[in-house]
LOBA-964536 format. One record per residue (C-alpha): x, y, z. Coordinates in steps of 0.001 Angstrom, whole numbers, padded with zeros to 6 digits, always signed. Layout:
N
XYZ;...
//
This chain:
334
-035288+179724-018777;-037682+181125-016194;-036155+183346-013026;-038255+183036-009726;-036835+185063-007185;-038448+184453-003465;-037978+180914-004665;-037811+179679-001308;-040986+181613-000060;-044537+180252+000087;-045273+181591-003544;-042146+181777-004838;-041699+177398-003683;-045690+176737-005284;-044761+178854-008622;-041300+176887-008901;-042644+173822-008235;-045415+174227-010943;-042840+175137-013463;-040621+172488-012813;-043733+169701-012631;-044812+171386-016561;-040551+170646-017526;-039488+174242-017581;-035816+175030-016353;-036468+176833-013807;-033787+179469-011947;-034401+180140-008280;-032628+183372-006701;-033209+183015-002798;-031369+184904+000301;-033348+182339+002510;-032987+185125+005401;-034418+184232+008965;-037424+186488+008768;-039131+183545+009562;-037887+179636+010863;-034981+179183+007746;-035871+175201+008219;-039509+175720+006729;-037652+177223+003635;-034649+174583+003784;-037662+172002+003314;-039329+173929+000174;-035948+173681-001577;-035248+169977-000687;-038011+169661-002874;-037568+171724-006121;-034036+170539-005646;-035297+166912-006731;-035867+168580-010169;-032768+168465-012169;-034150+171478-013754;-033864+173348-011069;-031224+175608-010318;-030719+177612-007008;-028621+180697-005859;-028511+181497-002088;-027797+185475-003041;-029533+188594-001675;-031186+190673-004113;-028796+193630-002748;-025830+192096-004110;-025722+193553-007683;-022971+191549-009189;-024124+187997-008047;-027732+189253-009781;-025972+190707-012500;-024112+187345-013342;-027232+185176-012734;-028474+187026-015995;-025134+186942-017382;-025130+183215-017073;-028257+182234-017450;-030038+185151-019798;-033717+184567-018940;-036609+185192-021214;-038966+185528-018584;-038445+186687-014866;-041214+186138-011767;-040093+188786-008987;-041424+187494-005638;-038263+188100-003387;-039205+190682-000599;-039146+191689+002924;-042883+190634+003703;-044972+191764+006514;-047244+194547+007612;-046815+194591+010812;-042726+193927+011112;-042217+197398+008660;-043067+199357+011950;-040151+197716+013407;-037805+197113+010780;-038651+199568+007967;-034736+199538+006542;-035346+195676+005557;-038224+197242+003715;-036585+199682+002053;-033458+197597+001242;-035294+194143-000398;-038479+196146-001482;-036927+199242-002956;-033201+199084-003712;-033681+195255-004429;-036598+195916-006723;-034588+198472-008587;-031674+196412-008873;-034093+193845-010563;-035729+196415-013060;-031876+197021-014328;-031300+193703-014771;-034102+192958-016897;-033685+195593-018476;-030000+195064-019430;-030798+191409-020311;-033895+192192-023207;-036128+190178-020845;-039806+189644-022317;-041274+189699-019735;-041041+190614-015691;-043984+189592-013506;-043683+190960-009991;-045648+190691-006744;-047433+193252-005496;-050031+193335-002899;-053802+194449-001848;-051526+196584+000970;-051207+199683-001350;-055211+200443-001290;-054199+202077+002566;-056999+204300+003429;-059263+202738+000197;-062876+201948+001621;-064536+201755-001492;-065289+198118-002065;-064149+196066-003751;-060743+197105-004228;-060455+197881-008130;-056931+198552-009979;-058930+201637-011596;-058950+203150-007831;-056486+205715-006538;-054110+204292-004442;-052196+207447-002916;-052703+206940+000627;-050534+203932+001644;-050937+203206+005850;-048039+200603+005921;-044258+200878+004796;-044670+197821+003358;-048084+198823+001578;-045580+201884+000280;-042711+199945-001256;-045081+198032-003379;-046758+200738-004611;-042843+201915-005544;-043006+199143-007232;-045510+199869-009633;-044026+203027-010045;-040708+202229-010890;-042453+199334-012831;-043942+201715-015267;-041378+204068-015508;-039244+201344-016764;-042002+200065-019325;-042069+203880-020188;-038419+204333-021036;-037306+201281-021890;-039714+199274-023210;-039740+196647-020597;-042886+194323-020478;-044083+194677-016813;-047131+192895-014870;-047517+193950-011177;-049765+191480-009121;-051435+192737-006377;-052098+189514-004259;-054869+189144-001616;-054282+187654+001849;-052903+184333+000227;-052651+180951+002280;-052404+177365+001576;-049707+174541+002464;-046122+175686+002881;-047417+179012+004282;-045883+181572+006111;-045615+180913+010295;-046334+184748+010526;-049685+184617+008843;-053097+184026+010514;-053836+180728+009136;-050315+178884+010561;-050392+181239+013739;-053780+180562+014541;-053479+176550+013249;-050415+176384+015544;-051829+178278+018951;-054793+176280+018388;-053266+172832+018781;-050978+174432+021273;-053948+175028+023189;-052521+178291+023801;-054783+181889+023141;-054774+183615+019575;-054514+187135+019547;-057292+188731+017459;-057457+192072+016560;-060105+195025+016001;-062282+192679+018081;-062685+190173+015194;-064473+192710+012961;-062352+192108+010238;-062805+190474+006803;-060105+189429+004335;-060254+188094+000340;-058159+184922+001155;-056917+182979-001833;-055622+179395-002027;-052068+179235-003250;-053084+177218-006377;-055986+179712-007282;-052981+182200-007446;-050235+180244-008854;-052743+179396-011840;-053202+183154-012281;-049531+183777-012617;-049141+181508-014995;-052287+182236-017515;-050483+185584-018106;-046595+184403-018044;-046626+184453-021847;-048402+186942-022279;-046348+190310-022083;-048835+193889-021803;-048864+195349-025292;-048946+199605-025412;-051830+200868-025452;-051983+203653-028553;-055574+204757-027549;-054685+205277-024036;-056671+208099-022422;-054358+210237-020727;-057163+212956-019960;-059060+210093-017783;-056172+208179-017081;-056793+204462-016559;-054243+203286-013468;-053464+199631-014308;-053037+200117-018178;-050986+202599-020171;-049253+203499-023144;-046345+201374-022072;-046058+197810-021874;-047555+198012-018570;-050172+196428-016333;-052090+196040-012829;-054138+193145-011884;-055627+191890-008661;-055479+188455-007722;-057653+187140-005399;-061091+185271-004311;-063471+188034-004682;-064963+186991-001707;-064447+187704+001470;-064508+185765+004712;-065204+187615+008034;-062117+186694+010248;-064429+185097+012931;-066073+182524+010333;-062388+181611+009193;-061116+181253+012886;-064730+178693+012962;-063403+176790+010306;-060043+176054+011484;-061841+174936+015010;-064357+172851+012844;-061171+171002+011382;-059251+170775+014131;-062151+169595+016257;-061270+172036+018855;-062036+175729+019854;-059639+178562+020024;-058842+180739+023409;-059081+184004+021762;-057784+187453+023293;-059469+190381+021113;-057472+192964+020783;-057541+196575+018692;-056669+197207+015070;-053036+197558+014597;-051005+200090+013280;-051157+199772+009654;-053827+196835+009582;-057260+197430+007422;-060512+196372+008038;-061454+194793+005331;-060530+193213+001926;-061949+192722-001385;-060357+192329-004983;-062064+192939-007604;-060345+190302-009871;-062555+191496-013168;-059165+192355-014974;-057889+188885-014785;-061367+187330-015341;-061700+189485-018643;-058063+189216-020277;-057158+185598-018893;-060296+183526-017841;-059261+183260-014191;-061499+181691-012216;-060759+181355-008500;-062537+177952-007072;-061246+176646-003970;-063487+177693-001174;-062372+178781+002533;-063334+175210+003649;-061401+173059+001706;-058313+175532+001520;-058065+175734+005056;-058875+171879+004995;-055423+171086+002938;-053245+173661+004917;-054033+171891+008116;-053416+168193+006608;-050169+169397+005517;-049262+170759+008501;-049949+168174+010906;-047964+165853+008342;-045284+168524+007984;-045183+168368+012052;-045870+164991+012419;-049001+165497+014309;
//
């Protein structure tokens, strides 16, 4: 039995989906809040709930008893944390949601899995905690002490608390730190549905730092096969562990820190020109300045993953954005 928490989300739907098309039973833990339109999620869950393997609780990671007796019931072996308050920009207007999904409902996962003997817990970070990082591209060796988002902060409590439970308890823990993901099913808050949308709209797109921005966008399927390489495949301690040059994303616990991304960035301006080029129209753009808590640029280095699990990221910009704008215009009956 496999846990996916977030299961209604844009990952959380693709990883559940992919489980339940392989014939895993599959356990989906959901509050399905209104961050975004709740009909969009509604529709994900219409379709893992065709699987009969699939079973769903509408809960909130907050509630501790409801999570509790999900692990009671259910006691799964392996647990894929994507459940959080997402969102860069929306934690410098609502930084309690952050703290409540991203820190107290993190932790109340971590004693869960904890209590339960789970093998292994899989959990989503993101390329938000490199902050101030300009040193390109963005390695899991590399300091990450200078956070510039609340949300960027929470994660990397995550990987805190994620160690400090391999540490002491001996729980199996892989933080993910995902790069600017799109892809069918996506979020209406990020660029690629907000700028698809506005587009056909024929209304302006807001743009920021003047377009001089790049990001390491990843197809959803490039990062739900990356998930699942390392599923089954718990971190072992590492005995010769050098804690006088201390390596970040390993340890002496069963712990580790990969990126997961394209390892190649687009400038924003060339990915704007590709959704014109397949929408056959242009954009109105108003350029605006960098936001509060917004970087410049993005780049994973996704060596880690390439090195331990063979991942090998191959759906380009074109035919990503490509298959998120068929599905939309189906989804929307365009």
């Amino acid at each position: 039995m496999i846990l996916v928490t977030g299961a209604a989300g844009f990952i959380g739907f693709h990883l559940a989906k992919k489980l339940l098309d392989a014939g895993h039973d599959v356990l989906g833990y959901d509050n399905v809040n209104d961050y975004y339109d709740p009909k969009l999620k509604e529709a994900r869950l219409a379709v893992l709930n065709d699987h009969e393997e699939f079973i769903f609780y509408r809960k909130d990671l907050m509630d501790e008893q409801a999570l509790a007796k999900v692990f009671d019931d259910h006691n799964p072996r392996l647990v894929v944390h994507l459940a959080a308050q997402a969102g860069v920009r929306y934690s410098l207007i609502n930084p309690k949601a952050y703290m409540e999904s991203n820190a107290i409902g993190f932790f109340n996962i971590l004693e869960a899995c904890r209590h339960h003997d789970v093998e292994h817990l899989v959990y989503a970070s993101s390329s938000s905690v490199y902050g101030m990082n300009e040193k390109m591209p963005f390695s899991t060796r590399h300091n990450v002490d200078h956070p510039i988002s609340l949300y960027g902060a929470t994660k990397r409590f995550n990987e805190l608390m994620a160690h400090t439970y391999s540490h002491l308890y001996n729980l199996p823990t892989t933080g993910l730190r995902f790069f600017t993901v799109y892809g069918p099913w996506g979020r209406p808050d990020m660029a690629l549905f907000l700028f698809t949308k506005a587009i056909l709209d024929d209304k302006p797109i807001e743009v920021y730092n003047n377009g001089e921005m790049k990001r390491d966008f990843t197809y959803v399927d490039d990062i739900i096969n990356g998930v699942l390489s390392l599923l089954d495949s718990p971190p072992q301690r590492i005995d010769h562990w050098n804690g006088q040059v201390p390596d970040p994303s390993s340890s002496k616990a069963p712990f580790k820190l990969y990126n997961i991304g394209h390892n190649s960035p687009v400038n924003l301006m060339d990915f704007i020109k590709g959704i014109e080029n397949q929408l056959g129209k242009k954009a109105k753009i108003n350029f605006k300045p960098l936001q509060p808590g917004d970087v410049v640029a993005s780049h994973a280095d996704v060596s880690g993953l390439i090195e331990d699990f063979d991942y090998k990221p191959d759906t380009d910009i074109k035919a990503g954005i490509g298959k998120f704008i068929e599905w939309y215009k189906e989804y929307y009956n365009i």
